[in-house]
C-alpha positions in Angstrom: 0.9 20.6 -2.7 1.1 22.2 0.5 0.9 26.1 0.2 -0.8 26.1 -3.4 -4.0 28.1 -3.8 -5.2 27.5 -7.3 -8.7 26.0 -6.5 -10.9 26.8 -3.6 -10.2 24.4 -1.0 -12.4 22.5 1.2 -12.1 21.5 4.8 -12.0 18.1 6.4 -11.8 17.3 10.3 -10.3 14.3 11.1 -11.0 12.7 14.1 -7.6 10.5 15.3 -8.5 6.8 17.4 -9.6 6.6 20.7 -6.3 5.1 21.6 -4.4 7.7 20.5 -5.9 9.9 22.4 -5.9 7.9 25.4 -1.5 7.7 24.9 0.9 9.6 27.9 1.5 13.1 25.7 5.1 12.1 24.1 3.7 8.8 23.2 0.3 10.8 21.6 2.1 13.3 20.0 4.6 10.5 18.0 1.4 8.6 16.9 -0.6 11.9 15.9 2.7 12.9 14.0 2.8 9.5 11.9 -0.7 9.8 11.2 -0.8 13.2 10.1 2.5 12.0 7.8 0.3 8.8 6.7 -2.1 11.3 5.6 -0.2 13.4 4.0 1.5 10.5 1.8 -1.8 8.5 0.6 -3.1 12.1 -0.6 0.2 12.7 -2.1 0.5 9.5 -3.9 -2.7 10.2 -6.0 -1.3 14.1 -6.6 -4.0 15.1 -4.3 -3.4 18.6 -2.7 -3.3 19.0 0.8 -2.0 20.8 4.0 -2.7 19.5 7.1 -2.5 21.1 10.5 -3.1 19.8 14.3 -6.3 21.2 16.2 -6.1 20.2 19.4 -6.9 16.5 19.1 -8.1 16.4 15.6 -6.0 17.2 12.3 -7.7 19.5 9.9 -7.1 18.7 6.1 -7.6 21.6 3.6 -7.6 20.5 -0.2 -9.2 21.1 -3.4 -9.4 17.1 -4.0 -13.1 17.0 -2.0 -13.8 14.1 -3.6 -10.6 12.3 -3.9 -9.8 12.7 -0.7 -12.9 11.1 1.0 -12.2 8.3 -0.9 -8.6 7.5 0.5 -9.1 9.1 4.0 -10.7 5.4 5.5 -8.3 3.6 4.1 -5.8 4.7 6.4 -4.9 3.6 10.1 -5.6 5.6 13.0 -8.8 7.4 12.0 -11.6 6.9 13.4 -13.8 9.4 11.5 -13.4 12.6 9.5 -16.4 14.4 8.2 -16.2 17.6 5.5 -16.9 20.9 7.4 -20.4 22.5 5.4 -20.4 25.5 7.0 -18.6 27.8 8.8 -19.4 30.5 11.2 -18.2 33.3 13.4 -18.1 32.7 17.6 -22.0 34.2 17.9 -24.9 32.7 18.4 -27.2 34.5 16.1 -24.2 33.9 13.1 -24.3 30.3 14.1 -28.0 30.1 13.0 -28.1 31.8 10.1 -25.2 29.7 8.5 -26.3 26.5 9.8 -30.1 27.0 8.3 -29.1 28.0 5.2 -26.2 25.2 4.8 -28.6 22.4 5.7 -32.1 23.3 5.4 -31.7 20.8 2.1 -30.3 17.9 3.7 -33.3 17.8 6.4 -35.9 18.3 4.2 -38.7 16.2 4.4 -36.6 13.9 7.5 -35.8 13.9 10.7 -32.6 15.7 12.7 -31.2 16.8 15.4 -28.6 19.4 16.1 -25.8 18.2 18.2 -23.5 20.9 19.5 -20.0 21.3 22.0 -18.4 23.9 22.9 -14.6 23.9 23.3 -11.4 25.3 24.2 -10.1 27.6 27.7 -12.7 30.5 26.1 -15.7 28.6 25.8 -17.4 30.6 28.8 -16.7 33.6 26.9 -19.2 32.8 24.3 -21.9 34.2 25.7 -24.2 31.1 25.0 -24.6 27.2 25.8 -24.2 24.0 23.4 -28.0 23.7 24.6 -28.6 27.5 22.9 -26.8 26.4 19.5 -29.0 23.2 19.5 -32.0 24.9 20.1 -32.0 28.1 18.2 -30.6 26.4 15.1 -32.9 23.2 15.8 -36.2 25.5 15.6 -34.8 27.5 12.9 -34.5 24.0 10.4 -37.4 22.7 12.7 -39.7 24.4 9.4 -37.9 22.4 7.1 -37.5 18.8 9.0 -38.8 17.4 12.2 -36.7 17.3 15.1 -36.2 13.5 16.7 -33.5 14.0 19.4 -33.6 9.7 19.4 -32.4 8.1 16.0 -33.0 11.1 13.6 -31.7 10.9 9.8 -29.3 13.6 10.0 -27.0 14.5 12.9 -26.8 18.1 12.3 -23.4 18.7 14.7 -21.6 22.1 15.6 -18.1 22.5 16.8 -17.8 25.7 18.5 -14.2 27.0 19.7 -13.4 30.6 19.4 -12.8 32.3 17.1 -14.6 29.5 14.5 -17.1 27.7 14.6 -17.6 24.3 11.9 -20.8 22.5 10.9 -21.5 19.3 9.2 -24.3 16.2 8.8 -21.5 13.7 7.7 -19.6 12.0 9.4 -17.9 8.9 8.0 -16.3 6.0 9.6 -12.6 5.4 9.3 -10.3 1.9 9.3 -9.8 3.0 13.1 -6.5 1.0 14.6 -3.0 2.7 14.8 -0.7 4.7 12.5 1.1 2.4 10.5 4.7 1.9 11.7 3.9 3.3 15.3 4.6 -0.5 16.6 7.3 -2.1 14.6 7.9 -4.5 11.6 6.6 -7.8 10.4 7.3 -10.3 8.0 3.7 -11.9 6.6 4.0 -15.4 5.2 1.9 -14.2 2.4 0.2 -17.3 0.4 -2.2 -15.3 -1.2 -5.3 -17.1 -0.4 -8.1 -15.4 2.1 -6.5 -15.9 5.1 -3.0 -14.4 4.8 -4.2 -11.5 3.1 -7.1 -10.4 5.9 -3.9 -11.8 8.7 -1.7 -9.2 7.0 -3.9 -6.4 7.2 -5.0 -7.0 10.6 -1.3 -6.8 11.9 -1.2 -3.4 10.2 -4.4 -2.2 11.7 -2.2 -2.1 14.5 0.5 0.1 13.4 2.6 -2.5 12.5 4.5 -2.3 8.9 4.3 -5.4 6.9 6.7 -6.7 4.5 5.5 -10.0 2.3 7.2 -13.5 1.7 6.0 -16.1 -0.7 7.8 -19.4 0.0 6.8 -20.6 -3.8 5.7 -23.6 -4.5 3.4 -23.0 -8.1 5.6 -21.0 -10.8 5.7 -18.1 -12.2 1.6 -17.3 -12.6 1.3 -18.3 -8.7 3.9 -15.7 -7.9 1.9 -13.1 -10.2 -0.9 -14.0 -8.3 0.0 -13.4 -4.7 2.2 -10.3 -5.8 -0.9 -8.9 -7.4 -2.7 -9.4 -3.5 0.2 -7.7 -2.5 0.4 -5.0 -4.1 -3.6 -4.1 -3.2 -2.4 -4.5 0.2 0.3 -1.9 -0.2 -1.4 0.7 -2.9 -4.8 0.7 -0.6 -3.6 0.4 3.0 0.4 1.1 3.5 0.3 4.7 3.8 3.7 5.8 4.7 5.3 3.0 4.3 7.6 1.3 1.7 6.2 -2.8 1.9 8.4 -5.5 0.2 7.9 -8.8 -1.2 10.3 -11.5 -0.8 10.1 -14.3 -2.9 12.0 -17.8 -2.0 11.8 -20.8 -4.7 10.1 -23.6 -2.3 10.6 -26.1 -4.7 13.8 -27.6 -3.6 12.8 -27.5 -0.1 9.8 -29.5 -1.2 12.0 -32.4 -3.4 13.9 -32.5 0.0 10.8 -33.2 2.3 9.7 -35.3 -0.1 12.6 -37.7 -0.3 13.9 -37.7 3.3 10.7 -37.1 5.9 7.9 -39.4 6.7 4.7 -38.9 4.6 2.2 -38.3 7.4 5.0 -35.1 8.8 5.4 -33.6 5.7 2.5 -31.0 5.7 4.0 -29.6 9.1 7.3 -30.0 8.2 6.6 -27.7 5.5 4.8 -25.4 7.8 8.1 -25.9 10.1 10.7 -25.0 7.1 8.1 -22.1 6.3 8.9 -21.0 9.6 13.0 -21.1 9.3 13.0 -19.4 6.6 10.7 -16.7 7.8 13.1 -16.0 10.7 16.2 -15.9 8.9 15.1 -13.3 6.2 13.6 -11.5 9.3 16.5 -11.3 11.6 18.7 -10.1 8.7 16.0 -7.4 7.2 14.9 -6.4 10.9 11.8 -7.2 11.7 10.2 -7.9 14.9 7.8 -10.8 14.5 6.6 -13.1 12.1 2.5 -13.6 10.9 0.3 -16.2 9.4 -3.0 -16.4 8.6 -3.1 -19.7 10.5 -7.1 -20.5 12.4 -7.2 -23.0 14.9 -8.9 -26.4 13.3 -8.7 -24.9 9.7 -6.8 -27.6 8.3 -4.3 -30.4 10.0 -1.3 -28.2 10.7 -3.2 -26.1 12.6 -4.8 -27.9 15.6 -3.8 -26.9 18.6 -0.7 -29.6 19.0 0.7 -28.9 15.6 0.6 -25.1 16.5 2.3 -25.7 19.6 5.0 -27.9 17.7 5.8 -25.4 15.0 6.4 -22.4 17.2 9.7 -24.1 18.2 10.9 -23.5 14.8 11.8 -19.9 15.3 13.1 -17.6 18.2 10.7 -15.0 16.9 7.4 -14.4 18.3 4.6 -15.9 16.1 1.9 -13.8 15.5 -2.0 -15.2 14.2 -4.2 -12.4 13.9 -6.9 -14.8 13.0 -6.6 -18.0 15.2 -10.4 -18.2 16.3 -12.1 -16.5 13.0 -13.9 -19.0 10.9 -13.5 -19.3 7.3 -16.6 -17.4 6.5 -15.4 -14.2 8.7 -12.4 -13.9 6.8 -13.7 -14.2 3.4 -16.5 -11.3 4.5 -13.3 -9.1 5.8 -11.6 -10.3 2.6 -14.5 -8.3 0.7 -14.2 -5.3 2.8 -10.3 -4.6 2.6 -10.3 -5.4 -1.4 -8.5 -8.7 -1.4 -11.3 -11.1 -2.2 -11.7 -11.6 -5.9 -7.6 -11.7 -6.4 -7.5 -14.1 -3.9 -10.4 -16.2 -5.3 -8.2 -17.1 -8.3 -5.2 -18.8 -6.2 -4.7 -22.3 -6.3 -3.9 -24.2 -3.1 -0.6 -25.4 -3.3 0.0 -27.4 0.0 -0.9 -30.7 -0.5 2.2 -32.9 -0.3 1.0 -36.5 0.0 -2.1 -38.3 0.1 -1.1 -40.0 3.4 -3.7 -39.2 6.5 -1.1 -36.1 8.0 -0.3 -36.0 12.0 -3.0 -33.5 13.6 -0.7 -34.0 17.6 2.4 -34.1 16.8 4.9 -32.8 19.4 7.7 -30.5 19.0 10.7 -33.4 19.2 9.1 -35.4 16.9 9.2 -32.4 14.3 12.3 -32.4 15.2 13.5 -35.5 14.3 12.0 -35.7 10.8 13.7 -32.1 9.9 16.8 -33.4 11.8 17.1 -35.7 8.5 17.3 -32.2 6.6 20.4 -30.4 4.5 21.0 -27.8 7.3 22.3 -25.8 4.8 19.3 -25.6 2.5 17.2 -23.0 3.9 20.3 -20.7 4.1 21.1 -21.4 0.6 17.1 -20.5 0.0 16.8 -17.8 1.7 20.3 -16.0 0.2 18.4 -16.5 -3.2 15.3 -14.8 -2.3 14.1 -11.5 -4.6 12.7 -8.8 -3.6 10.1 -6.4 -5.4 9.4 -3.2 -3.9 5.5 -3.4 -4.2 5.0 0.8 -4.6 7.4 1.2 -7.9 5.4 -2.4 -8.7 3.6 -1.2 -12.0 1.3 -3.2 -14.1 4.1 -3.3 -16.8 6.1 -5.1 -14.7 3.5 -7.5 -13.5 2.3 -8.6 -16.9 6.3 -8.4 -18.9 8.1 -10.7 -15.9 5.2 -13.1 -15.7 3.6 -13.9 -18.4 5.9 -14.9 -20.8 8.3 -18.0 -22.1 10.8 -18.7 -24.2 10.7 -22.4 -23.9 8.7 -25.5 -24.0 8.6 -28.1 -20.7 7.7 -31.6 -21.0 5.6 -31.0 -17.8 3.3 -28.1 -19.5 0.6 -28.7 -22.6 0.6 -26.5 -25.6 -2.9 -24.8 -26.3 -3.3 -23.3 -30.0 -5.5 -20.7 -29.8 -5.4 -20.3 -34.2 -8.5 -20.5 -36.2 -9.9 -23.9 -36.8 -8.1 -24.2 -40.4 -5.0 -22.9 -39.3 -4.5 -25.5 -36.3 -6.0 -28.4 -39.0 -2.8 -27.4 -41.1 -0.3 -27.2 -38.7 -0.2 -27.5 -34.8 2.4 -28.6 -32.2 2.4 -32.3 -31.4 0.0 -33.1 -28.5 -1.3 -29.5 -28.7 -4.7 -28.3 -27.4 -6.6 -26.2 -29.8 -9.0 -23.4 -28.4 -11.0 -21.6 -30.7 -10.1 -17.7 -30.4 -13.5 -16.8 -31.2 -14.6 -18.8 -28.1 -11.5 -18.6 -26.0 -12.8 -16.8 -23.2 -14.8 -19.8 -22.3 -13.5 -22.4 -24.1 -10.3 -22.5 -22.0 -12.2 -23.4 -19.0 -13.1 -26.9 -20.2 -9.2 -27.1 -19.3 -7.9 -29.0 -16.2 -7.2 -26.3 -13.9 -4.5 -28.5 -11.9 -2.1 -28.2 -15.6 0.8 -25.8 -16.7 -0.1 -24.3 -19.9 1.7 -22.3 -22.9 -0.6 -20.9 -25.5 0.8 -19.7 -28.6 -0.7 -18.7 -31.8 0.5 -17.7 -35.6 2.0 -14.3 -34.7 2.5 -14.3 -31.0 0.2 -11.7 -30.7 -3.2 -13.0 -29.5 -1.2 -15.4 -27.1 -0.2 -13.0 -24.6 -4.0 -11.8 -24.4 -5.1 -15.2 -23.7 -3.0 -16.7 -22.0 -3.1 -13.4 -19.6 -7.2 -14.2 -19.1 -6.4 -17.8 -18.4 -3.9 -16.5 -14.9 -6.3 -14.2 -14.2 -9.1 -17.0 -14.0 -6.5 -18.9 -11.6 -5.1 -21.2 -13.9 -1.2 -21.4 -14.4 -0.3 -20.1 -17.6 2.0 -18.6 -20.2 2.2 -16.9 -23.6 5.1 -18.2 -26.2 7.1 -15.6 -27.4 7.3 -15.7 -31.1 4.8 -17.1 -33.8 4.5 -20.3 -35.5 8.0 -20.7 -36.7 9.8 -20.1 -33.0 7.1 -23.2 -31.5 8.3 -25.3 -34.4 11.7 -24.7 -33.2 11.3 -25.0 -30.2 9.3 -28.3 -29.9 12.5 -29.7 -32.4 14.4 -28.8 -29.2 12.4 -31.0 -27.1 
């Protein structure tokens, strides 16, 4: 940690975002103080070593963790680049040019370069030479290695010279760019775990907003496992310095009361709508600022441009879409990028409420009148029941122990044996599915994907393994806990 010495370290300049330069000075120095603590806490979460120190502008990182710590650095807000200092010098010309061509006379073998160089700082005119010197003298000393191409050479050979140091480098590597997380406030992300609400949610904290989650669940347990799992990339790769939470809400009941009392063209945005509530009153009492959805305008009927209008009545808070012109392709391509994709492949669309033709202009007092045939008390009762899960002490024990197993049999779910062929022949559960284990891996997938299922086998050992491939292919599913003689008690209790 900071003030350890037990490894040679290395030195990284880090290069903050235009806008942060650009802030009045008390404003610049709260966002540079953030992002040097952002910093400090993704390097510190993987036991990475590290001091850092303001330069002027820039921060300079000093760890032993070269490798490590290129890998986190563009992953967080507010950097725009940072690049690993390969040579330093003293303040003279002739010291300048011997370290530079020894340090890179590799790296422009054979290719083209150039040598970019600034001067800096209230002594720069002390120097005793130009940035136009250092580029020269140093270009024509690596000019017998390479061949200078001032244009679009392969290496940018650049020198940073402010007395009493001068650094060197030909890297320079692009950051996330954007703001220091929690330099602009709170949000609550309705967070369904598909493309869109993922990418919405990271764009919102591109811009130094701190994200909590909520699921309003409407698929079980393996859904939930799902988007917490898109979650919890979300937070582990990009929440640095911050502590994100996932709120959960059973949806369920909401759903049987949309179902039973509003009209079936209004209940896709009357779902949307009671999405909404619910958002604001877990927002209000948690403090946060806004809420965001991963809502595009056209993407599906809730979200013309009428029903958009209509829903924002439902809360006081200030809607946020960081995505309302992107088409689907965009997102899925910045889904790639920020890590999200493949998780959010697997998840199931749960949306779909009735097979009636839904309103695509409905107005706000219509809305109205359908949830105006509501419990007003449901929502409150919903939202007081909520969990939480703080996503950094998430560990993959946790995810795979709270999710993956039953103790129970439902009517609603079919059984899948996964015993060997004999085994299942002498005894299997009434109505029960029989996958071969020796096949499993793609014999499950002849399986109707829309199902609940509960695997079990003669031990309870191979289930959970299974059954745990089957939710991570997108399909809801659970291990039994027990062997053979718990299902046959359990389907007696049936």
């Amino acid at each position: 940690m900071e003030g350890q010495n037990t490894a040679p370290t290395e030195l990284f300049v880090i290069r903050p975002s235009g806008e942060i330069t650009l802030k009045a000075p008390r404003a610049r120095r709260r966002f540079q103080e953030s992002l040097r603590n952002n910093i400090t806490d993704a390097l510190r979460a993987r036991e990475i070593d590290c001091a850092l120190r303001m330069d002027g502008a820039r921060i300079l990182l000093t760890t032993s963790s070269q490798q490590a710590a290129g890998q986190i650095l563009p992953k967080v807000f507010g950097i725009k680049s940072f690049s690993l200092v390969e040579a330093q010098a003293d303040c003279d010309i002739t010291a300048i040019v011997q370290a530079g061509s020894e340090a890179f006379a590799n790296t422009v073998r054979d290719r083209s370069f150039a040598v970019r160089a600034k001067r800096s700082g209230h002594d720069k005119d002390r120097m005793g030479f130009t940035s136009v010197d250092i580029a020269k003298q140093l270009g024509a000393a690596l000019n017998q290695f390479g061949s200078v191409d001032l244009g679009t050479p392969d290496v940018a050979v650049e020198v940073e010279a402010e007395m009493p140091r001068v650094w060197m480098y030909a890297n320079r590597v692009e950051g996330a760019g954007g703001l220091p997380l929690g330099v602009q406030g709170r949000a609550l992300t309705l967070l369904s775990g598909g493309f869109d609400s993922a990418v919405a949610a990271w764009r919102i904290m591109k811009r130094g907003v701190a994200s909590d989650f909520l699921l309003c669940n409407l698929g079980g347990s393996a859904y939930e496992r799902m988007v917490l799992q898109v979650a919890k990339v979300l937070a582990e790769l990009w929440a640095h310095g911050q502590r994100p939470r996932f709120f959960v809400v059973d949806f369920n009941p909401v759903v049987d009361e949309l179902r039973s009392r509003v009209r079936d063209t209004y209940l896709q945005i009357a779902l949307k709508w009671q999405m909404y509530r619910i958002a604001e009153l877990i927002a209000v009492e948690e403090g946060h600022d806004v809420i965001v959805t991963g809502e595009a305008i056209g993407q599906v009927s809730s979200q013309t441009l009428k029903n958009l209008a209509s829903i924002d009545a439902a809360t006081a808070l200030p809607i946020i879409r960081p995505l309302i012109t992107h088409d689907k392709h965009e997102i899925i391509v910045e889904a790639e990028r920020i890590g999200t994709a493949p998780l959010s492949a697997r998840v199931r669309e749960y949306c779909a409420l009735s097979d009636a033709p839904p309103v695509t202009a409905s107005s706000a007092d219509r809305v109205i009148d359908e949830i105006g045939k509501l419990d007003s008390e449901s929502l409150p009762a919903a939202a007081a029941a909520r969990t939480m899960f703080d996503l950094k002490k998430l560990g993959a024990t946790e995810l795979r122990t709270l999710y993956l197993f039953v103790d129970q049999i439902s009517t609603e779910s079919t059984l899948v044996d996964c015993q060997p062929r004999h085994m299942f022949e002498s005894w299997h559960a009434p109505d029960a599915v029989h996958v071969d284990p020796e096949t499993f891996a793609e014999g499950f997938r002849a399986l109707d994907k829309a199902k609940p299922y509960v695997v079990y086998c003669t031990y309870g050992t191979q289930s959970p393994y299974f059954a745990e491939i089957m939710q991570q292919a997108g399909y809801e599913a659970y291990a039994f806990r027990g062997g053979l003689s718990a299902v046959k008690k359990a389907c007696e209790e049936l």
